[in-house]
C-alpha positions as CSV (number, residue, x, y, z in Angstrom):
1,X,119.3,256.7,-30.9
2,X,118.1,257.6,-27.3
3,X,119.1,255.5,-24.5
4,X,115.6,254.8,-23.7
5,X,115.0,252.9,-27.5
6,X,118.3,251.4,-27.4
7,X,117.4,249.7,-24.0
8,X,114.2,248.7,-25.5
9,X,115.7,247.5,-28.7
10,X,118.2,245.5,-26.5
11,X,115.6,243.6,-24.4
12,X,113.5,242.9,-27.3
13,X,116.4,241.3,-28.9
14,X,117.6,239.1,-26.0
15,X,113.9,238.1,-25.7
16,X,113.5,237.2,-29.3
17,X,116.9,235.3,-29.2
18,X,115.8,233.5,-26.2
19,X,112.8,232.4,-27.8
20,X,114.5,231.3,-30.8
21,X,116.7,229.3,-28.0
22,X,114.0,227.6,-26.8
23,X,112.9,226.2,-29.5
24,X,115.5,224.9,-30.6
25,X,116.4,223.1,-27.6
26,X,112.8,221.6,-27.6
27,X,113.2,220.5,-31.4
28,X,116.3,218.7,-30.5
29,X,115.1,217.3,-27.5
30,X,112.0,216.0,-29.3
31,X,114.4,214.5,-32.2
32,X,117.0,212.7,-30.0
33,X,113.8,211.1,-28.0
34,X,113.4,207.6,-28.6
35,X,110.3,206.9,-29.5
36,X,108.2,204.0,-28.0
37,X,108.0,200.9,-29.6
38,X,105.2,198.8,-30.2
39,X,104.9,196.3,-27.5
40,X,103.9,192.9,-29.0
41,X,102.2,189.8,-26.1
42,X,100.4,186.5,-26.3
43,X,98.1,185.5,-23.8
44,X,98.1,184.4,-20.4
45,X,99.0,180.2,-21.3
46,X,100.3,180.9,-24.6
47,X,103.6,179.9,-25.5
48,X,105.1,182.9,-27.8
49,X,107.7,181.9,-30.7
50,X,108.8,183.4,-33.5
51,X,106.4,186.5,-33.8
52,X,103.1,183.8,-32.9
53,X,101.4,182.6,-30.0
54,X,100.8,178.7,-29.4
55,X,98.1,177.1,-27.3
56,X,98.9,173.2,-26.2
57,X,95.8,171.7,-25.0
58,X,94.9,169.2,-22.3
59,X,91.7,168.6,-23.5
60,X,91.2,166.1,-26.6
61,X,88.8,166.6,-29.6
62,X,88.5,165.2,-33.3
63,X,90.1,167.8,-36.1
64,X,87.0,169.8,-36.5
65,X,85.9,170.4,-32.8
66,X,89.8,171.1,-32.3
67,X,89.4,174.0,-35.0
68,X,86.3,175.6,-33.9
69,X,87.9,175.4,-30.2
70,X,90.9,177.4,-31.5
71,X,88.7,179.7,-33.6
72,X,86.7,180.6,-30.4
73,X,90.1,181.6,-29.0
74,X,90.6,183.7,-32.5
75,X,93.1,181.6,-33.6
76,X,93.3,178.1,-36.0
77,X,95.0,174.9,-35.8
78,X,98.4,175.1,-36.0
79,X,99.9,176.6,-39.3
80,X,103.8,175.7,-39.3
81,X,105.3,177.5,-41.7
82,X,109.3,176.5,-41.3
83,X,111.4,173.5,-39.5
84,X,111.9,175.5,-36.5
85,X,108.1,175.5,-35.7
86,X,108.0,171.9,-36.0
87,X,111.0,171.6,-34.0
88,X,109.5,173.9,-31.3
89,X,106.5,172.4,-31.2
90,X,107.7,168.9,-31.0
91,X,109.8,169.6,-28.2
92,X,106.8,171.1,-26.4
93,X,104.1,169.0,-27.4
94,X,104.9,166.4,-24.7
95,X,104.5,162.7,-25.4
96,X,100.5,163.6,-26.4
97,X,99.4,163.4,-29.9
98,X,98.2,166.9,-31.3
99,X,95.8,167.9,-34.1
100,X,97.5,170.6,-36.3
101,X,95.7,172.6,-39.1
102,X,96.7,170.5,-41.8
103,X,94.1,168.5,-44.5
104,X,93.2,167.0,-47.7
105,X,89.9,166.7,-49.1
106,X,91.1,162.9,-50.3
107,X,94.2,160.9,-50.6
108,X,94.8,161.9,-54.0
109,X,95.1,166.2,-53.5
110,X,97.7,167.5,-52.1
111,X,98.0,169.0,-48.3
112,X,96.7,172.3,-47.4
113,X,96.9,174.2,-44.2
114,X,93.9,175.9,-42.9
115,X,94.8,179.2,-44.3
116,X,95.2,177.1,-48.0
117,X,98.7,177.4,-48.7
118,X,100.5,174.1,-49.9
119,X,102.0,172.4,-47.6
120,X,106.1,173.0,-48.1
121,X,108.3,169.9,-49.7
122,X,110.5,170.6,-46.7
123,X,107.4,168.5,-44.6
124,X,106.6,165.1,-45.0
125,X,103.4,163.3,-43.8
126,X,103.2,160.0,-42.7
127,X,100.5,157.5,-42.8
128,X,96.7,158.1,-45.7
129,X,94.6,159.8,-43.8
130,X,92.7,163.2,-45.0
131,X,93.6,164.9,-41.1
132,X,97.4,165.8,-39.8
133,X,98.7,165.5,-36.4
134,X,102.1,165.3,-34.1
135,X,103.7,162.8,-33.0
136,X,106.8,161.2,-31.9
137,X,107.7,160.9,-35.1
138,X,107.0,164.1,-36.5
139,X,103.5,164.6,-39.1
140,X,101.4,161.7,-39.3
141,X,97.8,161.5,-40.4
142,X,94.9,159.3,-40.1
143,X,91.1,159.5,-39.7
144,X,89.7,163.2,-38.7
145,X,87.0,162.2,-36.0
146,X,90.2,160.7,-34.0
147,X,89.9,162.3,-30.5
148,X,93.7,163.8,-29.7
149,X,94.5,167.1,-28.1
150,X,95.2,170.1,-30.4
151,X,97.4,172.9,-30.8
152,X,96.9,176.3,-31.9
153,X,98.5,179.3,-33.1
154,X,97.9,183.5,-34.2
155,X,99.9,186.3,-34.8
156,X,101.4,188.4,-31.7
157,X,98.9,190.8,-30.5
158,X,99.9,194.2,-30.4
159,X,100.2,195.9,-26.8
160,X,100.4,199.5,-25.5
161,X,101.9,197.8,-22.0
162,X,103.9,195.0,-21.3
163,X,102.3,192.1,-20.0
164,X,102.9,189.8,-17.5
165,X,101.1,186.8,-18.6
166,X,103.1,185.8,-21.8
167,X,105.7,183.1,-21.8
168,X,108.1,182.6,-24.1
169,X,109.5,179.5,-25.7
170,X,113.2,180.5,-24.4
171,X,112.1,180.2,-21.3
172,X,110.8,176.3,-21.3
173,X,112.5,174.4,-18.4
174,X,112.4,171.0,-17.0
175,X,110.9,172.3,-13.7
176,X,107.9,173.9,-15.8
177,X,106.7,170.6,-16.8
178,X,103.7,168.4,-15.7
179,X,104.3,164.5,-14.7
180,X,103.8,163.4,-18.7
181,X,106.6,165.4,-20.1
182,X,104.6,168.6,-20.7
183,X,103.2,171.6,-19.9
184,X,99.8,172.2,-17.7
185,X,97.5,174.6,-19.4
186,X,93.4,175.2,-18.6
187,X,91.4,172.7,-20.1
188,X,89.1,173.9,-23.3
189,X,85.4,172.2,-23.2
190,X,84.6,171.4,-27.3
191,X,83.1,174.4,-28.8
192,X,80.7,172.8,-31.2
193,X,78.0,175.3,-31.7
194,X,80.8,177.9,-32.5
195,X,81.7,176.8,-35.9
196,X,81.6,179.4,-38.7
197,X,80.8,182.0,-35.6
198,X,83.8,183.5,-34.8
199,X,86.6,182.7,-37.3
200,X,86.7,183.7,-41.3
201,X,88.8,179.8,-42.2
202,X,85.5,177.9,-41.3
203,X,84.3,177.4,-45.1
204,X,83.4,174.6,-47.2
205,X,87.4,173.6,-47.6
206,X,87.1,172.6,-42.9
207,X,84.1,170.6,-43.4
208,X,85.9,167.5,-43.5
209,X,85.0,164.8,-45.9
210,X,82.4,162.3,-44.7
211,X,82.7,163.0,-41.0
212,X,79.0,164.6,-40.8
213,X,78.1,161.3,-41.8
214,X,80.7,158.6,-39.9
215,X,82.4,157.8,-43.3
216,X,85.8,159.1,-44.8
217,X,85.8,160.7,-48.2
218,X,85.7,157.6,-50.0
219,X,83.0,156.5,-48.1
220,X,84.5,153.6,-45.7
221,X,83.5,153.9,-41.6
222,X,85.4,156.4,-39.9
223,X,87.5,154.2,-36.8
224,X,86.7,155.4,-33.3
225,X,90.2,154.6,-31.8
226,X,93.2,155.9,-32.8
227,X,94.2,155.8,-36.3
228,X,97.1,153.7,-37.5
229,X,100.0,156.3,-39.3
């Protein structure tokens, strides 16, 4: 072979092999790269626990205006689905009473969350009315057009960014609490034109018994104070 090919034959070779190089180095580069993980957030003034986002409310509604004001925020009343949501959100509740997304259509059917699973035997619920709330006690019930705050909850959203508005549960402090023993949040006005608008739970199962027409299921007035558990 001439000197001239060889040279050629040489360069081509050191160019091929350095190609070859290359990629390689860029495949393991690319392999060995972690890989960015979804970035999951609640809300500015949502509490996140758990893998879901919880809204305490200052204002006060009955059960149904409480659901349509958590539907407009695309959420429900409160769906607890183990002890250690109703331990978080009795410690945060504060000494306020709070509608959760728990009902019956009468006193003899069993309790349903808003999404229409049974209610777990791990919960029980005090007092024979057809709407749930908090308390100091834990679940108590009583007459739905009762005016009490609410809470509710949804799923983590997922985020391309971190946020800076969440606030999670670990994080709860003395210092972070308002005079009554709980935290300050932006009032919600009642939403009552929203119902059925903007959240898929509103069907016939929320339309609680008799409270279009100031009566419980069984027909008795509803009260206008404060139900007894």
């Amino acid at each position: 072979m001439k000197p001239e090919a060889r040279v050629a034959c040489q360069v081509m070779l050191a160019a091929l092999f350095t190609a070859l190089l290359v990629t390689a180095i860029t495949f393991a580069v690319q392999a060995f790269q972690p890989h960015p993980q979804p970035y999951f957030q609640c809300p500015s003034d949502w509490i996140k626990y758990r893998g879901k986002c919880y809204y305490f409310s200052e204002a006060a509604g009955n059960w149904t205006s409480s659901q349509d004001n958590c539907s407009a925020l695309g959420a429900s009343l409160a769906i607890l689905d183990s002890m250690e949501d109703l331990s978080f959100v009795m410690r945060y509740k504060g000494i306020s009473e709070h509608w959760i997304g728990l009902l019956r259509k009468d006193e003899e059917q069993p309790w349903q969350w808003v999404n229409h699973s049974l209610l777990s035997h791990l919960f029980q619920v005090h007092g024979g009315g057809l709407c749930a709330y908090l308390d100091d006690n834990g679940l108590s019930s009583s007459y739905c057009s009762t005016e009490r705050s609410w809470i509710c909850n949804k799923p983590e959203l997922q985020s391309s960014g971190k946020g800076n508005g969440m606030r999670r549960a670990k994080n709860l402090c003395v210092s972070s609490l308002g005079a009554e023993g709980r935290a300050s949040h932006t009032q919600i006005p009642a939403a009552p034109n929203l119902k059925k608008a903007l959240n898929p739970l509103h069907d016939g199962f929320l339309r609680v018994p008799g409270d279009q027409q100031g009566v419980d299921g069984k027909g008795q007035p509803l009260e206008t104070h404060v139900g007894q558990s």
